[in-house]
C-alpha positions as CSV (number, residue, x, y, z in Angstrom):
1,X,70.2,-8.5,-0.7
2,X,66.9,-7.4,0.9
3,X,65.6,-7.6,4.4
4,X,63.6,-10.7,3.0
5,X,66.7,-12.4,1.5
6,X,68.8,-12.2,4.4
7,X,65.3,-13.5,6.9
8,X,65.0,-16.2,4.6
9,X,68.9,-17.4,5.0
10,X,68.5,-16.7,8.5
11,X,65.3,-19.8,8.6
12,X,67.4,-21.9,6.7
13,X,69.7,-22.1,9.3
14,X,67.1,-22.3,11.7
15,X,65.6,-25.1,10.3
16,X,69.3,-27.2,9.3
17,X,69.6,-26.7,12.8
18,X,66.4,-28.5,13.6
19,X,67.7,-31.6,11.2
20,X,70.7,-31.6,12.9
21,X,69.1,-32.0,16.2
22,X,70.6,-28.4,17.4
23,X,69.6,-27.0,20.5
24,X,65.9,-25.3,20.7
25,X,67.5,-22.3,22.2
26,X,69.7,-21.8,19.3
27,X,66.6,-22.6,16.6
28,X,64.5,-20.0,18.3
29,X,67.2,-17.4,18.3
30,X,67.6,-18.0,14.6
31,X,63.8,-17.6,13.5
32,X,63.3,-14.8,16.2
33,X,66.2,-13.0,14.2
34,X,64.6,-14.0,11.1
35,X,61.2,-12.4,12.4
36,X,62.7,-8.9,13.4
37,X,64.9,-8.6,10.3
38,X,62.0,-8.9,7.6
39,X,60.2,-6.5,9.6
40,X,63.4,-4.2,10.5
41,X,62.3,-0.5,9.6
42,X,65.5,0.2,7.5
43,X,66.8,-1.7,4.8
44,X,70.2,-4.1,6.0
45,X,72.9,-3.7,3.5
46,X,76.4,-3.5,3.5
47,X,77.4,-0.2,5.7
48,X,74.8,-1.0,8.1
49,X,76.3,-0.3,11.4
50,X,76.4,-3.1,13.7
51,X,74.3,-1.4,16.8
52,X,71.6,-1.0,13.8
53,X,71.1,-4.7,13.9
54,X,71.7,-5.7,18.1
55,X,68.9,-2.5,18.1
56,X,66.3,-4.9,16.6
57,X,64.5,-7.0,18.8
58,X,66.6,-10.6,19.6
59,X,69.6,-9.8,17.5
60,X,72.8,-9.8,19.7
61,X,76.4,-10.0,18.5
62,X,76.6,-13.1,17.1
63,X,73.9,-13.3,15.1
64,X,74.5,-9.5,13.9
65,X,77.9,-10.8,12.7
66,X,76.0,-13.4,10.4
67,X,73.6,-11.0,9.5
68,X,76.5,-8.5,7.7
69,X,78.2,-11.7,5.8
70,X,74.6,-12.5,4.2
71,X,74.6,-8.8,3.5
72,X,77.9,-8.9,1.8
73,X,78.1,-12.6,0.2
74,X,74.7,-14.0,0.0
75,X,75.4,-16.5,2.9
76,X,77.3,-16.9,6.5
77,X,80.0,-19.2,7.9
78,X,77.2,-20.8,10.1
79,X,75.0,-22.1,7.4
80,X,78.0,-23.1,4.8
81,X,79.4,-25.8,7.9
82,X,75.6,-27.1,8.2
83,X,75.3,-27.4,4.6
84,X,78.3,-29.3,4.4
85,X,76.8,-32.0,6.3
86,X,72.9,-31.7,4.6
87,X,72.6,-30.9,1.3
88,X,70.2,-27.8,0.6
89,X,68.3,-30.1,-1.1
90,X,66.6,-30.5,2.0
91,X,65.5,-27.6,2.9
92,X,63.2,-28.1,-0.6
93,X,62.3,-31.1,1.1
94,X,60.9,-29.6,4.6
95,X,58.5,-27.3,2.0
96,X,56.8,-30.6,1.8
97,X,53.7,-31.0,4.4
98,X,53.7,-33.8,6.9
99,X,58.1,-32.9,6.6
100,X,59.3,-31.7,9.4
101,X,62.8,-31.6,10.1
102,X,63.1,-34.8,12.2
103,X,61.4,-36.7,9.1
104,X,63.7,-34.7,6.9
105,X,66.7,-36.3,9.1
106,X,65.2,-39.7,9.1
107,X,64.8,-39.6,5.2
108,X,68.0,-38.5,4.8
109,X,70.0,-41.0,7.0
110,X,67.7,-44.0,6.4
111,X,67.0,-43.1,3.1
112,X,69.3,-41.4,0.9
113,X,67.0,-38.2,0.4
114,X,68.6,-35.3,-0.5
115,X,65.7,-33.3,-2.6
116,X,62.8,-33.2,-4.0
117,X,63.9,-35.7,-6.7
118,X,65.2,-37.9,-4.0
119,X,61.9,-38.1,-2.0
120,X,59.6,-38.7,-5.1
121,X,61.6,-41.4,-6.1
122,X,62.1,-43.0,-2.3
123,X,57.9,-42.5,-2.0
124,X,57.4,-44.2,-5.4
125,X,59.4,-47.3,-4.6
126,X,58.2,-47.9,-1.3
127,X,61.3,-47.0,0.5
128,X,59.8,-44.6,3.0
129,X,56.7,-46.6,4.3
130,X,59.2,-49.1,6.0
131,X,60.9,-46.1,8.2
132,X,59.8,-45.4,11.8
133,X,56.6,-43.6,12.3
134,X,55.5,-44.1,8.7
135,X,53.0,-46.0,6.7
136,X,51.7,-46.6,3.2
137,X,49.0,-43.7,3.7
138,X,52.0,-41.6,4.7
139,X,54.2,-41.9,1.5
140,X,50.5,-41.4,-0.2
141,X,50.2,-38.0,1.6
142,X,53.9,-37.4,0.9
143,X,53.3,-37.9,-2.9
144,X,50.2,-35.8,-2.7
145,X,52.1,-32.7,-1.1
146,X,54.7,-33.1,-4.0
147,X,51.4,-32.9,-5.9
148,X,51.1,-29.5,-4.6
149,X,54.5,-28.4,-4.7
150,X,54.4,-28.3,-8.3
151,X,51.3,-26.5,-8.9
152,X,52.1,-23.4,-7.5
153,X,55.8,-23.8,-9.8
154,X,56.8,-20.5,-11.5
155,X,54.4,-18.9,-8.9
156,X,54.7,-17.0,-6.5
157,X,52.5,-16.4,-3.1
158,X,50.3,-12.9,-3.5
159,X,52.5,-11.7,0.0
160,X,55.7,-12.1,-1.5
161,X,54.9,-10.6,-4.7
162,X,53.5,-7.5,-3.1
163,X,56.3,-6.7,-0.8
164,X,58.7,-7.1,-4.0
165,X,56.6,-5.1,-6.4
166,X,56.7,-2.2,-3.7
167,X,60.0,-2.3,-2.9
168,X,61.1,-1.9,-6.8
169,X,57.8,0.7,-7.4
170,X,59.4,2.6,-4.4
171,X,62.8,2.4,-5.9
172,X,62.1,3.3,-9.0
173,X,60.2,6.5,-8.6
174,X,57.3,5.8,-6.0
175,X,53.7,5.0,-7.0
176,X,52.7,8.3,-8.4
177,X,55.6,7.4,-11.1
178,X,55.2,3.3,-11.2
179,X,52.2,1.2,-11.3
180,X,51.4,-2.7,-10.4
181,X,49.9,-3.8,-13.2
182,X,49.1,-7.8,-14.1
183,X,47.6,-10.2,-12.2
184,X,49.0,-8.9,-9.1
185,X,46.9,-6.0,-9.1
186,X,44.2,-7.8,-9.7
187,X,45.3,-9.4,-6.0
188,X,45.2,-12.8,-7.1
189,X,46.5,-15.6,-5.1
190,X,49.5,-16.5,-6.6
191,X,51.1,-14.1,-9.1
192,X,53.4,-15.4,-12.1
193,X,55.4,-12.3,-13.2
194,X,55.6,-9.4,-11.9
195,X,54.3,-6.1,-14.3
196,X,54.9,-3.1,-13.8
197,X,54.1,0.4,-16.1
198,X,55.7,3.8,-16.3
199,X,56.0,6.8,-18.6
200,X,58.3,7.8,-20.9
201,X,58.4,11.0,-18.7
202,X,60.1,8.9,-15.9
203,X,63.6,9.1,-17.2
204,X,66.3,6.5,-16.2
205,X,63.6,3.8,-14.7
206,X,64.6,1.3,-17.1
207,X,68.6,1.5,-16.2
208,X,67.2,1.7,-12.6
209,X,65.9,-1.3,-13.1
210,X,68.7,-3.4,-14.5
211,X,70.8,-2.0,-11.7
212,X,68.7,-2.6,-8.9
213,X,70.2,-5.0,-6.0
214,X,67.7,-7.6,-6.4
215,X,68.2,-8.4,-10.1
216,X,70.2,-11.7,-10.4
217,X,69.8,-11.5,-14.7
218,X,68.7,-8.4,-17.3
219,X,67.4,-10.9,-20.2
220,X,66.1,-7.7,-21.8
221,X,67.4,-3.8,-21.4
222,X,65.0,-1.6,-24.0
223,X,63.6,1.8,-24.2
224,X,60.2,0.8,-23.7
225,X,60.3,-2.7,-21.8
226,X,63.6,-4.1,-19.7
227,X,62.6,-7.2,-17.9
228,X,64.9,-8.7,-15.2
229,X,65.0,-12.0,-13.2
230,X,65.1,-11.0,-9.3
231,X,65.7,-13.2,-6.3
232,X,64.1,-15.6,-6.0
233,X,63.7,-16.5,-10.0
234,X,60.9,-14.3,-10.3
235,X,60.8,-12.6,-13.7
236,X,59.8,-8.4,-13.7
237,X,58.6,-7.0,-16.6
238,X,58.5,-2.8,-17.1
239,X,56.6,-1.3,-19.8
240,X,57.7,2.2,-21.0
241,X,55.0,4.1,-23.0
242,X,54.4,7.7,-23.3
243,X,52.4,9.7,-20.6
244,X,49.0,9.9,-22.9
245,X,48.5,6.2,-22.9
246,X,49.5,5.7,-19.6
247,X,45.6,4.9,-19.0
248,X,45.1,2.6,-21.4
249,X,48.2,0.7,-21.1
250,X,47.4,0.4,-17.2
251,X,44.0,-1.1,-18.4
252,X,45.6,-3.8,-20.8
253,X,48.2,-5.0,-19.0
254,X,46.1,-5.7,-15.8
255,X,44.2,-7.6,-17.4
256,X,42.6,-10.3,-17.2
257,X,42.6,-11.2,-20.6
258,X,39.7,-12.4,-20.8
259,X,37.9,-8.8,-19.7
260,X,40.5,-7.3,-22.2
261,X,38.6,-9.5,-25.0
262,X,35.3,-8.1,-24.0
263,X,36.5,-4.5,-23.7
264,X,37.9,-4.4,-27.7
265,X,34.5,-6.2,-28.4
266,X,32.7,-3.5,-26.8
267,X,35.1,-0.8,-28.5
268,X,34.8,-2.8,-31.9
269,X,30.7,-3.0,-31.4
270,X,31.0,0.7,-32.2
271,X,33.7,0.5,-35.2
272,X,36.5,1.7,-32.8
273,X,39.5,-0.1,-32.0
274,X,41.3,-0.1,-28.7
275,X,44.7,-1.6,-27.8
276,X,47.6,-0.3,-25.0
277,X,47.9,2.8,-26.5
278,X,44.0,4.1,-26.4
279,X,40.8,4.1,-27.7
280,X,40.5,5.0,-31.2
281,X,37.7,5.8,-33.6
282,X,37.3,4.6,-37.1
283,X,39.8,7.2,-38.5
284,X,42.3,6.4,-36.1
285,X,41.7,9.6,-34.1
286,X,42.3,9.0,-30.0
287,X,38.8,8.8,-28.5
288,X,41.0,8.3,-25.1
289,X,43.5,7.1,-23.4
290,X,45.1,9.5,-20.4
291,X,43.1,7.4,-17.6
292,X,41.0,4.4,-17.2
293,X,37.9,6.3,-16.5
294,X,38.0,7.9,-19.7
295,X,38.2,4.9,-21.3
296,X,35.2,2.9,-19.8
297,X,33.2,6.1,-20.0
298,X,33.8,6.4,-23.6
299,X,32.8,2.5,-23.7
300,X,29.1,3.4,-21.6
301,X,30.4,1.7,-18.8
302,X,31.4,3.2,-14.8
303,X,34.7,2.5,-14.1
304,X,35.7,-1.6,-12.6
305,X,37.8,-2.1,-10.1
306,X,40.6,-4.3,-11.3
307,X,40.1,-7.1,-8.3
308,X,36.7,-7.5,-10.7
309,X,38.1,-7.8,-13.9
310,X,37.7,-11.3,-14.5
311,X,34.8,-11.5,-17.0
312,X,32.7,-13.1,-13.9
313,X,29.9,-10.4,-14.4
314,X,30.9,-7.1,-14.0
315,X,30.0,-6.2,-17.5
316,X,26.4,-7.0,-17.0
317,X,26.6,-4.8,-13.4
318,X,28.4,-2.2,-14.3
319,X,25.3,-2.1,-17.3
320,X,22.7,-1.9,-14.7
321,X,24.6,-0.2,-11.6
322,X,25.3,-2.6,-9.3
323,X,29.1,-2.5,-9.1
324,X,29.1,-3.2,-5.9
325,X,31.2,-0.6,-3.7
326,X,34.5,-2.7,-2.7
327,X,35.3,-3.1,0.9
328,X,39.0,-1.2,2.2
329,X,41.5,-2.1,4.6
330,X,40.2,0.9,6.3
331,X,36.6,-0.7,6.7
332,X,37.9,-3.2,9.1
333,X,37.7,-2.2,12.9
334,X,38.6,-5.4,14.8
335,X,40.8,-8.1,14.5
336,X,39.0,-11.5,15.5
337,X,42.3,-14.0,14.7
338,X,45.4,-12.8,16.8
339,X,47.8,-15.0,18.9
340,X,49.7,-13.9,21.9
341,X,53.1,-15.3,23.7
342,X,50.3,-17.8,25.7
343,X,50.4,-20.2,22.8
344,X,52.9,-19.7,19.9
345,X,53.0,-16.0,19.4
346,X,55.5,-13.5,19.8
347,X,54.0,-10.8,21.6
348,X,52.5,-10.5,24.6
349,X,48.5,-9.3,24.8
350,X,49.0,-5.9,25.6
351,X,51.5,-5.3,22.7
352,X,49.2,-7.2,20.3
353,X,46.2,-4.7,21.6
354,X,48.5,-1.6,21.5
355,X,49.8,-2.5,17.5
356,X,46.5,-2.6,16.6
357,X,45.6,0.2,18.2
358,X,47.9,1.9,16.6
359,X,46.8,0.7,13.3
360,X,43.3,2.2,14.1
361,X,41.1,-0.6,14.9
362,X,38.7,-0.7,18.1
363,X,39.1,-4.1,19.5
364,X,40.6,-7.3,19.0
365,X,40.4,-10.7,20.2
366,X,43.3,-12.7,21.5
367,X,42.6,-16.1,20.5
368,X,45.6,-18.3,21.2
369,X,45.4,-22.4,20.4
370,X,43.8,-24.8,22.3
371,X,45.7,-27.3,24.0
372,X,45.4,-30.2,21.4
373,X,47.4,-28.4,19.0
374,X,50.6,-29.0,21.3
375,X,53.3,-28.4,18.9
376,X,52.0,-24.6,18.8
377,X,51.6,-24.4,22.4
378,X,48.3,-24.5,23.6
379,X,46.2,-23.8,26.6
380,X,44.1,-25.8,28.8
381,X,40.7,-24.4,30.5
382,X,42.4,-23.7,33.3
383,X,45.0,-21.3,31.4
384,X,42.4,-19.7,29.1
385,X,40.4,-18.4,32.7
386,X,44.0,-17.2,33.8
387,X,44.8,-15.4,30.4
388,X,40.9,-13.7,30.8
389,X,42.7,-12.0,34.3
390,X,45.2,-10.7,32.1
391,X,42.5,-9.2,29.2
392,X,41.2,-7.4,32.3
393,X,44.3,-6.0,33.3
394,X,45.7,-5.2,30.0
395,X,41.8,-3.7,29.2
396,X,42.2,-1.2,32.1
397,X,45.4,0.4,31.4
398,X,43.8,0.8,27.6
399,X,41.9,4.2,26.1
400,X,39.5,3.8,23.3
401,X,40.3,0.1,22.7
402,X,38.7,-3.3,23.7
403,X,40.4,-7.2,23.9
404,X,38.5,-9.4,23.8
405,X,38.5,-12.6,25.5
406,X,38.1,-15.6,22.6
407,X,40.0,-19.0,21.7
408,X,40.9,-20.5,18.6
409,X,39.6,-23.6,19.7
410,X,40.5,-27.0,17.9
411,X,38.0,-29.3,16.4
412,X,39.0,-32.6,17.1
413,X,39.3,-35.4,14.6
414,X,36.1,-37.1,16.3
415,X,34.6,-34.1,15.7
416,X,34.3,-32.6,19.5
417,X,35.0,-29.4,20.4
418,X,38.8,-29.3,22.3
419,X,37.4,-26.9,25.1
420,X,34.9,-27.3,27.8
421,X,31.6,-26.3,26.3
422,X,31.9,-24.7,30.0
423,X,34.5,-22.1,29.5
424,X,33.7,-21.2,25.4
425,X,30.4,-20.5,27.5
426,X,32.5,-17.9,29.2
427,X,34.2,-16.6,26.5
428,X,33.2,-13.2,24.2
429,X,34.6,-14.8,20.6
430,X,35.5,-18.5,19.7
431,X,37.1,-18.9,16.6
432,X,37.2,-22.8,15.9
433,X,39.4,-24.7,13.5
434,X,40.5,-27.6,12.0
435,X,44.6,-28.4,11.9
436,X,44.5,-32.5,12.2
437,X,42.9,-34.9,10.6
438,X,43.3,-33.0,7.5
439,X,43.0,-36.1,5.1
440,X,40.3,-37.8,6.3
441,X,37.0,-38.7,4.2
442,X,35.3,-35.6,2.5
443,X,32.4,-37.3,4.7
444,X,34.5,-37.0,8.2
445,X,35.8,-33.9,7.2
446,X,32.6,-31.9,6.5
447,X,30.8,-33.4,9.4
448,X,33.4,-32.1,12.0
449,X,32.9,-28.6,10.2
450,X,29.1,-28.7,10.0
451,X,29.1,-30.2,13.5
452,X,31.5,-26.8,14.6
453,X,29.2,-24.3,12.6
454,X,26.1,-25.9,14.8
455,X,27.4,-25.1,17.9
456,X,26.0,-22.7,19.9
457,X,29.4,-21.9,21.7
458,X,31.3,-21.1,18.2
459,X,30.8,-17.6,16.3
460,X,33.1,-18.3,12.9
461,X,34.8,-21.2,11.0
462,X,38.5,-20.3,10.5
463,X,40.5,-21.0,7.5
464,X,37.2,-23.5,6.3
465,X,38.9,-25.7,3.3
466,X,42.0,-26.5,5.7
467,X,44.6,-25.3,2.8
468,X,48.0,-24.2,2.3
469,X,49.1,-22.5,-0.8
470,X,51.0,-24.5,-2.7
471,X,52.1,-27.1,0.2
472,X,48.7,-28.4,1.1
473,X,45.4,-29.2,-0.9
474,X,42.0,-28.0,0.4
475,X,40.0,-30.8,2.3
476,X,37.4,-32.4,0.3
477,X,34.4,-30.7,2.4
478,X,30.8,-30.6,1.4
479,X,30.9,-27.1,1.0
480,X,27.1,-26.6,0.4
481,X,26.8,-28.4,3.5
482,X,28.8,-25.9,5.7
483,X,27.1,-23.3,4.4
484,X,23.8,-24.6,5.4
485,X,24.8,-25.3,8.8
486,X,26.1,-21.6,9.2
487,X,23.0,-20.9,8.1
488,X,21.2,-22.6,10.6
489,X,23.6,-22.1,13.6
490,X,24.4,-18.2,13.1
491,X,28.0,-18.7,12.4
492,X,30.6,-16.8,10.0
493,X,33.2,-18.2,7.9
494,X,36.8,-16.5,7.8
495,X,38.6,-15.3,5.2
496,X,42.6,-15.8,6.3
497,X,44.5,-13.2,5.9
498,X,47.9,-15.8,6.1
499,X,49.6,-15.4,2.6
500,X,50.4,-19.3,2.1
501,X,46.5,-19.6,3.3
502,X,43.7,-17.0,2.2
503,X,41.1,-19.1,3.0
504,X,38.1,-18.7,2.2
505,X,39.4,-18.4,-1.5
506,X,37.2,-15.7,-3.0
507,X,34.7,-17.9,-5.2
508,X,33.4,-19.7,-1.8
509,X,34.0,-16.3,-0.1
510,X,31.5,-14.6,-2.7
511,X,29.0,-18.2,-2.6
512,X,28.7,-18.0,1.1
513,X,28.2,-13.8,1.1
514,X,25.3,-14.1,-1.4
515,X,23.5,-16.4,0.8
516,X,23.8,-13.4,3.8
517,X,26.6,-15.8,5.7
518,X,28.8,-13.0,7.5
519,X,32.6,-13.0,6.6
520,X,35.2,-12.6,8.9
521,X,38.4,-11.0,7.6
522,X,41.1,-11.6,10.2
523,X,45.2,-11.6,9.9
524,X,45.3,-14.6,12.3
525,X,48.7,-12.2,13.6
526,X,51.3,-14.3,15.8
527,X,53.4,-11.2,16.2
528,X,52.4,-7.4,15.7
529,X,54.1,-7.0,12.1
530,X,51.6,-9.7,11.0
531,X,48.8,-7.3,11.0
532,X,50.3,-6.1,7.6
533,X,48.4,-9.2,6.2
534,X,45.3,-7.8,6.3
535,X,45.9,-6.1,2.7
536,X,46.2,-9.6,1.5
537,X,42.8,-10.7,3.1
538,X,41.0,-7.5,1.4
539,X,42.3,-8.5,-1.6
540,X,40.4,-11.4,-1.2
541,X,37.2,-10.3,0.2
542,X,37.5,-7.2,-3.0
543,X,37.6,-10.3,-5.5
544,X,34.6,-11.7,-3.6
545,X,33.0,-8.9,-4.7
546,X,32.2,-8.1,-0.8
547,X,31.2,-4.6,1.0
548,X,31.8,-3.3,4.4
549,X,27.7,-4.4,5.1
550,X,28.9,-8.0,4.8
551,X,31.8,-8.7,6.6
552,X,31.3,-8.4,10.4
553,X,34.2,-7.2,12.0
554,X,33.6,-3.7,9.7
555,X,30.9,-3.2,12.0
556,X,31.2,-1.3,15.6
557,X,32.2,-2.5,19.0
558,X,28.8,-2.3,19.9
559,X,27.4,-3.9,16.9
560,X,30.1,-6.7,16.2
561,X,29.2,-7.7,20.2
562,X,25.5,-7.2,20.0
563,X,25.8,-9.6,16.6
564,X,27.6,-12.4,19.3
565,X,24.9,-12.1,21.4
566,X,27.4,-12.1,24.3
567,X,27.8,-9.6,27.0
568,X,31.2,-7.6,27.8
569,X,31.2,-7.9,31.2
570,X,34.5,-10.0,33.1
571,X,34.0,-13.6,33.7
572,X,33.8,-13.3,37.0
573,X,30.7,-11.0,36.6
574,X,29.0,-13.7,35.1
């Protein structure tokens, strides 16, 4: 099993525990574990000693012990006694938004829900709206989330499928042997299967393959493609071709198809042919085929960066050069989205600051919630002028690196602001977001955004449509409106670099760039490792067809302050 597999059984325990009622302690211990295994800098297996694992960060003996059985069996004696009592069914159900696990309990006890199946059928007949803190507009929203459930089936989340197509790309022979191919190098969203492409020169990869520790099933073993079903159900397919077509076959199977169709138009505009194995003239003599370049040269075209290749355009500017020059991870120099152990994160500020330091940025803001947003753990005004002592503190004992003093403020379902317009005054970023009141009117909704980017104490919108990936539709907001009032009040909209949220989704990230709205790409980090997001954010912003020049937080200390028009100094300077 991989670090991933063994975190995930580790938050299924955590969160049986939670239906059961278990003790918070005991929950927190779980996810903690969970949290420093999927980010453990070796990979957990089977010989893994157990000072290895009580090393980590909130592992001790006990949970070590669990940890080895997962690695040796696939579970633990812990979460086979809980699932005696709940069915894993369940833990399908808590996937579900508005389910948390004392709904889950009260479904299954009042009930009879055990799955997904279960809940749909209880929600259809009525059966739920009866139950304690429940309504008819409940089971609606219930339905709705199943809605949403099922339209990200046989996908999975751009995150996940990253970290699995590196870990076999590593395995296999590294990246200068194994490419990402398919839709997931495109860096879309959600990703179906994965693809990956190697040579012929890269002897054995297929049988490394099938023999890998992830594969569950080999439904095909071949000398030039071997796909395998990993954890998880995901299907991986590996192309085999030889090391002269390697370009071209990197070309057609990323795709999309629909830029494929124009590319053999193109080719066959000049009586050529081109397919995964190169470009070919009429007599069937290779034109090329060793790299992409070649081949969009050959075609009178600059080479297009496969976040592009959608047929959305590119053709007609890569025809009159204006590609635009891609923003890279690498551009970004502050972090504007990071939580601390004040409100629901796991590090404290200075540790936040000094990972990313460490990762090369120049500042970051620490923006913990607000105190309407409880059940995360938020501050009061009184707390947020407090933490600001700290910024100071942690500030000083920093070199070459600035916190910044910011809030991810809540706005509220009337539509106010859930801080003192006194202390955001005060403050040198406020982030502000919506995380209730998610289902009201497309009317309600988009005033309570408009009425946020308007206000002269708020500098970006965070995660703007309100969704989760596959658990949560977007909010029906006027999104012309919002734009308009950013417009208008000199506010940015994020993109959200959480994989099971990027948001803004690229099309409304490129609509609101082309209209000179700056875009924030932030990881919205509760714990350092989270800062490894930010790929998934760029991703993003690259399909938005963005540069460094429009997103803000590319741009300088200096500049990204002198943009705020706030000053630097400590609160109680001013």
């Amino acid at each position: 099993m991989t670090n991933r597999d063994i975190a995930e059984r580790l938050e299924e325990i955590a969160d049986i525990l939670e239906i059961q009622g278990g003790e918070p302690f005991r929950v927190r211990s779980y996810r903690r574990a969970a949290e420093s295994i999927s980010h453990a800098p070796f990979q957990i297996t089977v010989t893994t000693q157990p000072g290895a694992l009580t090393a980590l960060d909130g592992i001790g003996g006990s949970i070590a012990e669990r940890v080895m059985q997962i690695a040796r069996t696939g579970t633990c004696d812990v979460r086979e006694e809980l699932l005696e009592v709940f069915p894993e069914g369940l833990l399908d159900v808590l996937r579900v938004p508005g389910v948390g696990p004392k709904k889950a309990a009260l479904f299954f006890r009042e009930a009879h829900v055990h799955d997904l199946s279960t809940l749909e059928q209880a929600a259809r007949d009525g059966r739920l709206a009866g139950l304690k803190g429940m309504g008819k507009k409940s089971e609606e929203r219930i339905l709705e989330g199943l809605e949403a459930l099922r339209s990200l089936s046989g996908r999975i989340l751009l995150g996940e499928a990253w970290e699995r197509a590196e870990e076999l790309v590593r395995d296999l022979g590294g990246p200068e042997r194994v490419r990402m191919c398919g839709s997931l190098r495109r860096g879309r969203e959600t990703i179906g299967d994965l693809d990956l492409l190697t040579s012929t020169e890269n002897a054995g990869s297929g049988e490394a393959l099938t023999a890998h520790s992830m594969v569950e099933s080999v439904p095909l073993a071949g000398e030039t493609k071997s796909t395998v079903i990993i954890t998880g159900g995901i299907q991986v397919d590996l192309r085999v071709v030889p090391p002269e077509s390697l370009g071209a076959a990197w070309m057609y199977f990323t795709g999309s198809k629909q830029h494929n169709v124009r590319m053999r138009e193109l080719a066959q505009d000049k009586g050529w042919k081109l397919n995964e194995y190169g470009l070919f003239d009429a007599d069937g003599q290779v034109i090329a085929s060793d790299s992409e370049e070649s081949i969009y040269s050959a075609l009178g075209l600059p080479w297009i960066p496969p976040e592009l290749r959608e047929d959305a355009g590119e053709f007609r500017a890569a025809r009159d050069g204006s590609l635009p020059t891609l923003i890279e991870a690498g551009d970004i120099r502050g972090d504007t989205h990071c939580h601390s152990t004040w409100s629901d994160g796991v590090h404290t500020i200075e540790e936040m600051a000094r990972g990313a330091q460490a990762l090369g940025m120049e500042y970051m803001v620490i923006s913990d919630h607000s105190k309407a947003l409880g059940i995360a753990g938020g501050i009061n005004e009184e707390q947020i002028l407090q933490q600001a002592e700290e910024v100071d503190q942690v500030n000083e004992a920093l070199q070459g690196f600035r916190v910044l003093k910011g809030i991810e403020v809540d706005v509220l379902s009337s539509g106010e602001l859930d801080i003192s317009v006194e202390v955001l005054a005060q403050l040198d970023w406020v982030n502000a977001s919506i995380h209730s009141g998610l289902s009201q009117s497309a009317a309600q909704v988009t005033e309570r955004s408009v009425g946020a980017a308007l206000s002269p104490h708020v500098d970006v919108v965070c995660h703007p449509l309100g969704r989760l990936l596959g658990r949560r539709k977007a909010m029906e907001i006027d999104f012309e409106a919002l734009l308009q009032a950013c417009e208008e009040g000199h506010t940015a909209l994020e993109i959200n670099c959480s994989p099971d949220r990027l948001d803004l989704p690229d099309t409304y990230a490129r609509q609101a760039a082309a209209r000179g709205i700056p875009i924030i790409i932030a990881t919205d980090a509760h714990a350092i490792e989270h800062r490894g997001n930010l790929r998934y954010g760029v991703a993003v912003a690259r399909r938005a067809w963005l540069t460094r020049d429009q997103v803000l937080n590319c741009r300088s200390l200096e500049a990204f302050l002198q943009w705020t028009g706030r000053g630097s100094a400590p609160l109680s300077e001013r």
